[in-house]
Every structure is written in structure tokens, then in C-alpha cells.
Backbone as numpy.savetxt, mean C-alpha at the origin, in Angstrom:
# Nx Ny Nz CAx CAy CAz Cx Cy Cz
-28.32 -8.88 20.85 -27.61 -7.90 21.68 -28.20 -6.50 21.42
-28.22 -6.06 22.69 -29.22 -4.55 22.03 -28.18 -3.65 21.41
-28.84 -2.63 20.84 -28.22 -1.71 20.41 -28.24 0.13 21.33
-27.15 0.84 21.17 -26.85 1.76 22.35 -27.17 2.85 21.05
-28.95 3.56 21.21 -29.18 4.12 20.49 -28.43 5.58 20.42
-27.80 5.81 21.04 -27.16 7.33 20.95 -25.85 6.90 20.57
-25.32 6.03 21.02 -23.52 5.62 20.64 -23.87 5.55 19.17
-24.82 4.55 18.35 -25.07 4.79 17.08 -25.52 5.83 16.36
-26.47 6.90 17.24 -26.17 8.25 16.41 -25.03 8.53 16.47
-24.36 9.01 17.10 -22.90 9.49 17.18 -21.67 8.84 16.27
-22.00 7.87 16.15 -21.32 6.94 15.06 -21.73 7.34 13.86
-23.22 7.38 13.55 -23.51 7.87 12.30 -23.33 8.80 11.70
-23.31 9.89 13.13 -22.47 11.34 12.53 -21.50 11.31 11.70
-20.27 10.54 12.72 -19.25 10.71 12.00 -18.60 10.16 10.70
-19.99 9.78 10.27 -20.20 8.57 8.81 -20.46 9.51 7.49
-21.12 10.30 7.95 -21.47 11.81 7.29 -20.28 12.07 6.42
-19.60 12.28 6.94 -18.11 13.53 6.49 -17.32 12.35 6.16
-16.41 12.99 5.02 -15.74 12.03 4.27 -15.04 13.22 2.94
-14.37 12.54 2.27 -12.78 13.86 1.63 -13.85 14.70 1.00
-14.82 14.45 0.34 -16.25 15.10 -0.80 -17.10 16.09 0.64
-17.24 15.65 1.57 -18.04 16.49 2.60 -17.06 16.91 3.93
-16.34 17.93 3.72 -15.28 17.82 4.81 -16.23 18.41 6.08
-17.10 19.52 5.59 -18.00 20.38 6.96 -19.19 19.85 6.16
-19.99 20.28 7.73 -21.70 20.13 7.50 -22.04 21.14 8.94
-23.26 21.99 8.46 -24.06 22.73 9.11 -24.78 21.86 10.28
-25.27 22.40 10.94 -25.88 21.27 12.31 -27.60 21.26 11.82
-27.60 22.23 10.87 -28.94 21.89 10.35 -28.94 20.97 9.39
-27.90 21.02 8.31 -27.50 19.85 7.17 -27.76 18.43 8.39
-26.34 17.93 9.19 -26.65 17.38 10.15 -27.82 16.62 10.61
-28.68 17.30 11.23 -29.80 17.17 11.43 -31.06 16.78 10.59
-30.72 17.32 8.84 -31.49 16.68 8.19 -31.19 14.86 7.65
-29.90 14.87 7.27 -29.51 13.84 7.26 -29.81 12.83 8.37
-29.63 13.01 9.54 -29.80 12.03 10.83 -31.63 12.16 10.83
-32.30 13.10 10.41 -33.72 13.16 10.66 -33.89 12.85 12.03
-33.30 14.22 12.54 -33.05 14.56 14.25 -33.53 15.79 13.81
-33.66 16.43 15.62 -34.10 17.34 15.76 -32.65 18.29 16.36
-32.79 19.52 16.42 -31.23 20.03 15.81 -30.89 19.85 17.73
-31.66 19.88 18.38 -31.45 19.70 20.14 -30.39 18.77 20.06
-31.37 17.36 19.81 -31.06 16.28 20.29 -29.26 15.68 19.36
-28.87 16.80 18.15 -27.94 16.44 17.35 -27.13 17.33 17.83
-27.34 18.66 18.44 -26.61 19.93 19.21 -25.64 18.60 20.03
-26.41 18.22 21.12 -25.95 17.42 22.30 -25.11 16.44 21.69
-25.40 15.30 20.65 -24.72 14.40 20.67 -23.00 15.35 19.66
-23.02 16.70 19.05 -22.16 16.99 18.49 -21.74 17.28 19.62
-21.84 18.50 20.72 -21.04 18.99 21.63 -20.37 17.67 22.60
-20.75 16.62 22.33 -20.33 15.17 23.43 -18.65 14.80 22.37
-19.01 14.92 21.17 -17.91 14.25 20.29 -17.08 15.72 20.14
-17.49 16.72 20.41 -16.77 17.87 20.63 -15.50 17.55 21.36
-16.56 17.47 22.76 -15.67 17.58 24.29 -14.55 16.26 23.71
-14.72 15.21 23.41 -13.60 13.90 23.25 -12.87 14.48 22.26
-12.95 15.70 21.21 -12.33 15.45 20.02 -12.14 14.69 18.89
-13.41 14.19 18.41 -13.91 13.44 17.91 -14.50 14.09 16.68
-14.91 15.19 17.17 -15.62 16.77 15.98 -15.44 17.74 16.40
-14.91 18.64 15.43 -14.43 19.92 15.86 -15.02 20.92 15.20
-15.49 22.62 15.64 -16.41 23.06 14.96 -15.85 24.43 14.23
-15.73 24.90 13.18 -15.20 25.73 12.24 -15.35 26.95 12.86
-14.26 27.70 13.84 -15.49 29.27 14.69 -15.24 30.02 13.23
-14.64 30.11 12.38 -15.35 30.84 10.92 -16.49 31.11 10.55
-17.07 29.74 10.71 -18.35 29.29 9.44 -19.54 28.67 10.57
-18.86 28.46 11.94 -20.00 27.56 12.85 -20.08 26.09 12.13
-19.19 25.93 11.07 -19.45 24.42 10.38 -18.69 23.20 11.71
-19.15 21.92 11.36 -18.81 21.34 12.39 -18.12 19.90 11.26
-16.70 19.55 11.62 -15.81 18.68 11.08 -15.13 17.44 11.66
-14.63 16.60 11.26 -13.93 15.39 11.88 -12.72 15.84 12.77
-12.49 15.30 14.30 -11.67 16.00 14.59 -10.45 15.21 14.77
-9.10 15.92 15.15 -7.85 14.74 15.48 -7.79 13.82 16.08
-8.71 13.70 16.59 -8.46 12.60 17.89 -8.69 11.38 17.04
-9.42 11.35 15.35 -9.22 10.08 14.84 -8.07 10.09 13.83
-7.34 11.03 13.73 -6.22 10.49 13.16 -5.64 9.79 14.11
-5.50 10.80 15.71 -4.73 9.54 16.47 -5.09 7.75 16.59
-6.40 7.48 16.72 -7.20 6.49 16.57 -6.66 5.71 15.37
-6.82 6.59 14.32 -6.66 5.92 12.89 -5.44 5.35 12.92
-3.97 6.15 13.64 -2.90 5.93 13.65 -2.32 4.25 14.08
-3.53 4.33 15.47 -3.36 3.19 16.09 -3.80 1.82 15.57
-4.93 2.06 14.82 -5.04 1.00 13.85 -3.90 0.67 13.04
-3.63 1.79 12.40 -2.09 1.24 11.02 -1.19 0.40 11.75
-1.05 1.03 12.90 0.49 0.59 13.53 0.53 -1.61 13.76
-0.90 -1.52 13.90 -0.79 -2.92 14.24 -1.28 -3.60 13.33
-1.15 -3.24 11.78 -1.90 -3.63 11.15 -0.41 -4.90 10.46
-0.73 -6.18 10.37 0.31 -6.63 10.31 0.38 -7.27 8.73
1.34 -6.33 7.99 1.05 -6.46 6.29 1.26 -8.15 6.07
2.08 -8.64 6.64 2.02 -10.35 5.79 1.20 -11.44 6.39
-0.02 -10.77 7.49 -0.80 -11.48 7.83 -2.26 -11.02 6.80
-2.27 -9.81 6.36 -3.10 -9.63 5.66 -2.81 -9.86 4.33
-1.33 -9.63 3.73 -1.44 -10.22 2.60 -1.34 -11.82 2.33
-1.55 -12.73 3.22 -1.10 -13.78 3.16 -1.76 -14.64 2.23
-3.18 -14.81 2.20 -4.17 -15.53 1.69 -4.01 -14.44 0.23
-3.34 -13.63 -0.13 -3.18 -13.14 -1.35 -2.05 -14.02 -2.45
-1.44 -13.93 -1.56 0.06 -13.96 -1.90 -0.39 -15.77 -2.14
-1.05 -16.65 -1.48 -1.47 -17.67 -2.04 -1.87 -18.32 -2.87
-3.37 -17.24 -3.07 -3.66 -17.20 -3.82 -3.15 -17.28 -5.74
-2.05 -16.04 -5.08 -1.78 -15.68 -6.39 -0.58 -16.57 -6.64
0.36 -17.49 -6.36 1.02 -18.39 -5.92 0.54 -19.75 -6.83
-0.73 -20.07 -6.44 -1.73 -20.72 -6.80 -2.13 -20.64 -8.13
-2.31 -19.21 -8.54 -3.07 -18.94 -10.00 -1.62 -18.85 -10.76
-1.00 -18.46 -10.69 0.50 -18.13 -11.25 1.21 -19.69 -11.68
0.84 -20.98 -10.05 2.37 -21.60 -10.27 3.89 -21.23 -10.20
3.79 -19.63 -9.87 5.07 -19.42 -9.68 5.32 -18.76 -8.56
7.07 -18.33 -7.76 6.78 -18.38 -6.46 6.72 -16.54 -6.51
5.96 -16.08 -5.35 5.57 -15.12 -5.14 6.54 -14.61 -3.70
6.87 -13.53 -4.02 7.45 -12.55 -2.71 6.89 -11.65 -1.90
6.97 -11.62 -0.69 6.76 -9.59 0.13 7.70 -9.22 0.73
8.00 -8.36 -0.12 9.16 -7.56 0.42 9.05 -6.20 1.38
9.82 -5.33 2.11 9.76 -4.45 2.41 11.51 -3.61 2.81
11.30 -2.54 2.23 12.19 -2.08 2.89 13.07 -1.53 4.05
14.33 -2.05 4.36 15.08 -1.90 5.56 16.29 -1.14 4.96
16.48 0.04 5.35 17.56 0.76 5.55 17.91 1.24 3.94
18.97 0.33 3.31 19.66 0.59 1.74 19.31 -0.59 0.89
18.55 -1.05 1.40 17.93 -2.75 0.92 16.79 -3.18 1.18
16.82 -4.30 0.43 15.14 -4.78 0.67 15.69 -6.09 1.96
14.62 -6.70 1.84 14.18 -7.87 3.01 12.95 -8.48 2.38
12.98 -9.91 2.36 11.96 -10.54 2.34 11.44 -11.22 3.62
10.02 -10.75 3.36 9.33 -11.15 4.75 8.12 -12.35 4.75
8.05 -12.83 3.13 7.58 -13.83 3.02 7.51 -13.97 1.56
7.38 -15.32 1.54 7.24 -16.61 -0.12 6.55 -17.49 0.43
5.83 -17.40 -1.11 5.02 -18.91 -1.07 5.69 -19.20 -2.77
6.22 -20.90 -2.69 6.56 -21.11 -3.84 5.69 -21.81 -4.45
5.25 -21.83 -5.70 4.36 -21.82 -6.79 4.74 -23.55 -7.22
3.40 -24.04 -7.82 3.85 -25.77 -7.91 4.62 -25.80 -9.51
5.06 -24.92 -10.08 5.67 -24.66 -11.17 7.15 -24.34 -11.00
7.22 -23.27 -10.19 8.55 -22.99 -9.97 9.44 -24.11 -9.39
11.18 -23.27 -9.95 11.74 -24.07 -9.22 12.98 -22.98 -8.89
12.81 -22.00 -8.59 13.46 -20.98 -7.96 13.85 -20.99 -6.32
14.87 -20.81 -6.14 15.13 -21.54 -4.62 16.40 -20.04 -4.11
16.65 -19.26 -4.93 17.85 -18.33 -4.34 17.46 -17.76 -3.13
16.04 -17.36 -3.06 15.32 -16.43 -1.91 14.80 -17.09 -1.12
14.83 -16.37 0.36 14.48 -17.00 1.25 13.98 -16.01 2.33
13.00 -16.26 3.41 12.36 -14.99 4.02 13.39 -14.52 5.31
13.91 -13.14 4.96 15.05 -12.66 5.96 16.19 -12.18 4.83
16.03 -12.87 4.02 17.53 -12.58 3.15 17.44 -11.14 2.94
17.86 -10.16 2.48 18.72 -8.99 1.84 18.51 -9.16 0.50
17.82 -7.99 -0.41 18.08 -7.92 -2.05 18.24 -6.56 -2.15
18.91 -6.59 -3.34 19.29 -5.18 -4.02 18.21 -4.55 -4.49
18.59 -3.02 -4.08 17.28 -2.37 -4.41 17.16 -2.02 -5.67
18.13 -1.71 -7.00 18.14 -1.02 -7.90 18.60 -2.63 -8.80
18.53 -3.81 -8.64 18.34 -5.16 -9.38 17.04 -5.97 -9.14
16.43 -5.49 -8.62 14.88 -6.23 -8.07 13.59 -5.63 -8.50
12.69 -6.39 -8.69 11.94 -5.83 -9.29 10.79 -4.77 -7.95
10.69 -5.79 -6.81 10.44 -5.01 -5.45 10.96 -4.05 -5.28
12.44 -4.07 -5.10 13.30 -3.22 -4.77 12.66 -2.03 -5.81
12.38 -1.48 -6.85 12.13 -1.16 -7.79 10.48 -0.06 -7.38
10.09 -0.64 -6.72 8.54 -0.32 -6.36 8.66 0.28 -5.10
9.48 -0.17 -4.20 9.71 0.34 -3.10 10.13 1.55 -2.71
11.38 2.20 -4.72 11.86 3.12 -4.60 10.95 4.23 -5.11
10.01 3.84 -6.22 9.08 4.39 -7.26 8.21 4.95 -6.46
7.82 4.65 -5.60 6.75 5.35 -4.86 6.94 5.28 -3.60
8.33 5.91 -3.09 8.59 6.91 -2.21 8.12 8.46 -2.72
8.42 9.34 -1.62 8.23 10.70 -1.59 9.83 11.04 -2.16
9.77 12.40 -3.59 10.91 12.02 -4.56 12.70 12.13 -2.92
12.04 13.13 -2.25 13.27 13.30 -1.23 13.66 11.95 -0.58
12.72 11.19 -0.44 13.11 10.09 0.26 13.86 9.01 -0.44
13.66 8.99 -1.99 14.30 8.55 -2.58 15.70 8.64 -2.88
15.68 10.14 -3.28 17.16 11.25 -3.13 18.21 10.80 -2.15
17.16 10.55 -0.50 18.12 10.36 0.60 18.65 8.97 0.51
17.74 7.76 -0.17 18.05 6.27 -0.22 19.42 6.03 -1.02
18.82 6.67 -2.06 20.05 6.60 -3.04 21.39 7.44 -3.19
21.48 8.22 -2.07 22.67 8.95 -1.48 23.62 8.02 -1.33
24.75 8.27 -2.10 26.00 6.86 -1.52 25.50 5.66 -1.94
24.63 5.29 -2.61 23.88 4.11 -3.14 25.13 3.11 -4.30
25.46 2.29 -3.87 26.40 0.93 -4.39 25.62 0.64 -5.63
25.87 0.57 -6.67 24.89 0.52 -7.38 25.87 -1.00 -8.55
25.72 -2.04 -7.64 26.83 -3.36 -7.92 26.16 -4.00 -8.98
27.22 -4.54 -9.80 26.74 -4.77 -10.84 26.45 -6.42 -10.72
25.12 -7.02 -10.38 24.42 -8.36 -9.40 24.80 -8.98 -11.27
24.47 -8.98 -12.08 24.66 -9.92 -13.47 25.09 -8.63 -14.31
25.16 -9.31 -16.29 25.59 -8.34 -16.70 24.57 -7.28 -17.50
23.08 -7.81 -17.02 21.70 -6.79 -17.38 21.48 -6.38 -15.92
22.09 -5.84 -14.94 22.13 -4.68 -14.20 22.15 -3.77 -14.52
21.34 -2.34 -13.76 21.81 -0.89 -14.25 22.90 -0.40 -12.99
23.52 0.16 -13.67 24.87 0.59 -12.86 24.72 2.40 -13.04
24.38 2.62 -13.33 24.24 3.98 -13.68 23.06 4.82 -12.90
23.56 5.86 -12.16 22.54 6.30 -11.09 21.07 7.16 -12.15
21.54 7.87 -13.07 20.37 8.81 -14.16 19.68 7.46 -14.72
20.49 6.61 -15.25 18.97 5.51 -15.79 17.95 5.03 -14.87
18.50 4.36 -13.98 17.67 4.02 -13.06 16.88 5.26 -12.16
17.22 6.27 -12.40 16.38 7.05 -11.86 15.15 7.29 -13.11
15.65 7.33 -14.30 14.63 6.92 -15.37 13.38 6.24 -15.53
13.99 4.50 -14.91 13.46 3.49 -15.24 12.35 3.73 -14.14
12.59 3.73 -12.85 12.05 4.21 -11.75 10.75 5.61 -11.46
10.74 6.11 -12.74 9.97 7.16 -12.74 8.81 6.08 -13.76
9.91 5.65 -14.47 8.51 4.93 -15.45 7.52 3.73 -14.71
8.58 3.23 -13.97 7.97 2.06 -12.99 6.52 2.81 -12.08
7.00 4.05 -11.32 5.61 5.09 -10.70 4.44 5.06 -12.01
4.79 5.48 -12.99 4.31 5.60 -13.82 2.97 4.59 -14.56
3.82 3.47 -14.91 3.05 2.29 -15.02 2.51 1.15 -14.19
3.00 1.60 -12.74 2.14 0.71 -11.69 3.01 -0.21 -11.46
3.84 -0.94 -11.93 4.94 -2.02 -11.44 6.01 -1.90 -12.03
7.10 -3.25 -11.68 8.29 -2.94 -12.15 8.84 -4.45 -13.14
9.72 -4.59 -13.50 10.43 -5.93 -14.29 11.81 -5.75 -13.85
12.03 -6.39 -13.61 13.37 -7.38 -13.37 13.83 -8.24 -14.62
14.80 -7.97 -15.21 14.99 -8.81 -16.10 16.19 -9.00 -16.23
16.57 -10.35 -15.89 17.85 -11.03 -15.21 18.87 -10.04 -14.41
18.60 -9.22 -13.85 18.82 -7.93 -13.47 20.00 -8.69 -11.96
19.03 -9.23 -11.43 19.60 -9.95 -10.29 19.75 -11.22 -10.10
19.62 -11.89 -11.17 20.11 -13.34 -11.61 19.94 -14.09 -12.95
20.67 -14.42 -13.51 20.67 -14.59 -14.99 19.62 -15.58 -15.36
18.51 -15.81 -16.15 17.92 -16.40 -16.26 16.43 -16.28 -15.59
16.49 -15.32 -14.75 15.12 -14.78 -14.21 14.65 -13.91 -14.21
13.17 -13.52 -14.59 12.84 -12.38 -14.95 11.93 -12.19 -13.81
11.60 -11.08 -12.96 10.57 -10.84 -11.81 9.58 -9.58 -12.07
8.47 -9.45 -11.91 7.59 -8.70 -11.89 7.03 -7.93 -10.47
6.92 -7.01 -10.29 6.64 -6.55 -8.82 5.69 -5.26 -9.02
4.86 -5.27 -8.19 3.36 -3.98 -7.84 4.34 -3.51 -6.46
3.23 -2.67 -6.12 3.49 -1.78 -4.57 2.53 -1.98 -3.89
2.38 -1.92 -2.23 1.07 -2.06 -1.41 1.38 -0.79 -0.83
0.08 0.06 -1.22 -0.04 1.16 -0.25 -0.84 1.25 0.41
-0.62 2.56 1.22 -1.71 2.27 2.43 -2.96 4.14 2.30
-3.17 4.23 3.53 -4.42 4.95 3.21 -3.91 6.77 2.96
-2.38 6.60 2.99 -1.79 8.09 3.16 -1.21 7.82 1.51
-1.61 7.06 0.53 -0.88 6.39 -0.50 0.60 6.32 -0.40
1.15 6.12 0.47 2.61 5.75 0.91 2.90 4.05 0.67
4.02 3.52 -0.13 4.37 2.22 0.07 4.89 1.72 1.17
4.22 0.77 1.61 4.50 -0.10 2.97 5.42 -1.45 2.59
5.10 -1.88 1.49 5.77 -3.05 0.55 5.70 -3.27 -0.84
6.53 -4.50 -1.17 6.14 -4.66 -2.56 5.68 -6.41 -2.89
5.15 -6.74 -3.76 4.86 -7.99 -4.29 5.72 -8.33 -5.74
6.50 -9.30 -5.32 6.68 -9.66 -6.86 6.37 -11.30 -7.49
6.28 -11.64 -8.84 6.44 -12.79 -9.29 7.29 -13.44 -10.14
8.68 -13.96 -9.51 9.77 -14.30 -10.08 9.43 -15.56 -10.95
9.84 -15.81 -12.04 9.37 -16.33 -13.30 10.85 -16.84 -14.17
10.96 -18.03 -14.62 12.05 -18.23 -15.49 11.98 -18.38 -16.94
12.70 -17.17 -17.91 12.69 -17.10 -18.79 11.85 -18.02 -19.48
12.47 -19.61 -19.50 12.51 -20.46 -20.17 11.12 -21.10 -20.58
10.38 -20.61 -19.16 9.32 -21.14 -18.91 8.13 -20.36 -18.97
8.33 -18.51 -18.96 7.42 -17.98 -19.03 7.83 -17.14 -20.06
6.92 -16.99 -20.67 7.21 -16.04 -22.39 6.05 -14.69 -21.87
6.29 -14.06 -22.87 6.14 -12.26 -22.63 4.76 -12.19 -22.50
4.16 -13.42 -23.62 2.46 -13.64 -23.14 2.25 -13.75 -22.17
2.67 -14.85 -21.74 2.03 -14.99 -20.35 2.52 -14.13 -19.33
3.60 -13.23 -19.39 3.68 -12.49 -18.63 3.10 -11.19 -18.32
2.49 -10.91 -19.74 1.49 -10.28 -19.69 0.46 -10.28 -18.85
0.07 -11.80 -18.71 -1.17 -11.89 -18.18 -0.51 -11.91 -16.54
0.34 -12.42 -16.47 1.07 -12.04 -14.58 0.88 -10.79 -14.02
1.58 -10.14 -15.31 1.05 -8.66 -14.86 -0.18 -8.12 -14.71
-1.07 -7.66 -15.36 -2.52 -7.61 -15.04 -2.88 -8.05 -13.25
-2.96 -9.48 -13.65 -3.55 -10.36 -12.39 -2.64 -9.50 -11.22
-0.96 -9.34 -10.94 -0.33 -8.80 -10.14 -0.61 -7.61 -9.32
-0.93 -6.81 -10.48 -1.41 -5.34 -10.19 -2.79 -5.41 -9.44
-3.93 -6.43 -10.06 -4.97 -6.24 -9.58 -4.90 -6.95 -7.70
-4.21 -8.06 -7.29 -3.69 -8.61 -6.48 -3.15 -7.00 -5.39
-2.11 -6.51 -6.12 -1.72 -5.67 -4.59 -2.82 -4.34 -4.94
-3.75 -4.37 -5.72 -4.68 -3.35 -5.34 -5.39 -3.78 -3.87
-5.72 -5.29 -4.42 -6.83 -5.53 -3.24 -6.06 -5.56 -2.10
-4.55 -5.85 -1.75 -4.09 -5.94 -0.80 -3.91 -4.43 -0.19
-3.60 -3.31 -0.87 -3.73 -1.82 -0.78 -4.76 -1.28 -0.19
-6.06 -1.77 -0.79 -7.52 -1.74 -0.34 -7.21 -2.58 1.47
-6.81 -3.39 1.92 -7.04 -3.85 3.01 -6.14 -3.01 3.72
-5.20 -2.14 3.43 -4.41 -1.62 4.14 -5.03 -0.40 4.47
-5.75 0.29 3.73 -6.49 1.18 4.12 -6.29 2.45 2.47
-5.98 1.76 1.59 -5.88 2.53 0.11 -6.84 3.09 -0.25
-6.95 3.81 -0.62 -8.61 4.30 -1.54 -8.01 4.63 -2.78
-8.48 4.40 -4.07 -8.22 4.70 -5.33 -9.35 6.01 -5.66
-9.09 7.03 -5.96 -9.86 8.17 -6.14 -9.83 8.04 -8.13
């Protein structure tokens, strides 16, 4: 199939610029493309006119313009998180043996929007659609940790804070505690928090604005998984919703 030699300069332009190169001179430009500044004038003033590049009247520097956030926007919107995390969540399902969650948040609660159960487990309370508590879950937990702190403020306004077993936190300052440490260290624990006898582990999936879109967890029974090996859940977990973060459009700086 041929190739549309100017649509690919113009593409390449905008390959240039990136968070480290926000402007470039049309002579910079031009050296990079190893164009002549005419033939790079024209293809900038074309991505001009669409809004595609916009040019600094300060500096004459020439930059990425809005028209791909709108673009960019339209990608996120259809980007469908449990079709992309799916072959993760299998995966890790798979390596674990135990059953794996994606959660996301709705309103004052979580929602599960998918499980795959693990050939080890035998955990059966959850189911995809159900309702969990946000401040007994280990999702729930991740979901709150890395909000923006107001958005959190507003979640937990009037927040029921029910006591699901008797290692619940009921207390609005701890859990705002635990929750800073959870941002802190990258995931969260559950520990029989929301059902006696189960301990859950949960990461966050963010996306390219580092905003959480969901969470992952790996619910685990005491009996059966000891602190070693949960150790090693964790690790593998974290590294799991990186890559799923990475597909969402994450960048780790």
C-alpha cells in the first residue's frame, strides 16, 4: 500500500513535541525533518489552519495544538477498561490461582465490573454488578487514594462508614490515614475488613491525566495465603495494573 508522503511528514511533525520539547523553531523543525524550511513552512501552516499546531506570536515558536486534546479525548471515551484489562486480569488469575476483581466507582460505592476466579480459590460472595463498600475494600480503597484530595472530601461527605465485620474502620480520621498511606505505597489491603476470613489486595488503573479509572484486586483466604506469599501477590499486582495503566494511556515519568 503506498505511502502519502506529506500526510507522513505532517505526522512526523507532530512526533517531534512531546512534555521535554513543548516548542520548536521552524528552523529546529526543519533540521530534524531534514526539510527545507519552504516545504516544512507549508506543511506547518496546513496543521495550523486544522488546529493541529499552533504558533507562539511571543517567540514565533510553533506547538501542539487543541484540536488533539479534543482527538485525544475521543479516544479515552471509547476506550473500554475491561476489554483491555481482560487478558490481564487472566492472566493474573492464572499466575495467582486466586480470584481477581475490576472494580470501578459509582456514586458512594464501588461496582464490580468483572472476575475471573482463580483454580485455587473458593471465594464466591462477589459477583459482577454487585455493590462494595468503599472504606472495607481493598478497591474501594484505591479508588479513594487516588482521587483529587476534593473529590475525595466530596465522596466521603455523609459517608456511612458501617461496620461490614469487626476489623472494619469506622472512624472517618483513620481511614483518611490509611488512605493517604495506600496513595503512598501504590495499593491497598483489606484485611477481613469486609468479610471475616479474607484478606484482599488492590492497585489502581490510571490513565494518561494520572486520574483513577479503576481498581484491581486479589481476594485471598487467610488460611491459604500467608504474608509470604502475599508478598509476592503484591509485587506481581502492582506490576499487572501498571501495564494495564500503560494501555490506558499512563506514562510513568
Amino acid at each position: 500500500m503506498p505511502i502519502i508522503q506529506s500526510v507522513e511528514r505532517a505526522l512526523k511533525i507532530l512526533d517531534l513535541f512531546d512534555e521535554f520539547v513543548p516548542e520548536l523553531k521552524i528552523t529546529e523543525i526543519s533540521d530534524k525533518m531534514e526539510l527545507n524550511k519552504s516545504t516544512v513552512h507549508s506543511l506547518l501552516k496546513t496543521l495550523e489552519k486544522h488546529k493541529y499546531i499552533d504558533q507562539n506570536p511571543e517567540n514565533g515558536k510553533y506547538k501542539l495544538g487543541l484540536k488533539l486534546i479534543e482527538r485525544g479525548n475521543c479516544v479515552v471515551s471509547t476506550i473500554d477498561i475491561r476489554q483491555v484489562a481482560r487478558t490481564y486480569l487472566l492472566d493474573l488469575a492464572k499466575r495467582t490461582g486466586q480470584t481477581v476483581h475490576l472494580g470501578i466507582l459509582n456514586g458512594k460505592e464501588g461496582v464490580y465490573i468483572d472476575k475471573i476466579e482463580g483454580e485455587s480459590s473458593i471465594i464466591r460472595f462477589s459477583k459482577i454488578g454487585k455493590g462494595f463498600p468503599l472504606h472495607a475494600t481493598a478497591i474501594g480503597k484505591v479508588l479513594l487514594a487516588f482521587q483529587e484530595p476534593k473529590e475525595t472530601n466530596l465522596l466521603l461527605s455523609d459517608y456511612n462508614f458501617t461496620e461490614q465485620t469487626e476489623y472494619s474502620i469506622t472512624i472517618q480520621d483513620e481511614f483518611l490515614a490509611q488512605i493517604e498511606k495506600v496513595h503512598q505505597q501504590g495499593y491497598a489491603i483489606d484485611n477481613q475488613e469486609n468479610e471475616l476470613g479474607v484478606r484482599c489486595i488492590a492497585a489502581p488503573l490510571l490513565n494518561f491525566e494520572n486520574k483513577v479509572l479503576a481498581g484491581i484486586s486479589i481476594s485471598t483466604l487467610i488460611s491459604q495465603v500467608n504474608d509470604e506469599k502475599l508478598e509476592k501477590y503484591i509485587k506481581l499486582l502492582k506490576q499487572t495494573s501498571l501495564e494495564i495503566s500503560k494501555k490506558l494511556g499512563y506514562r510513568l515519568y
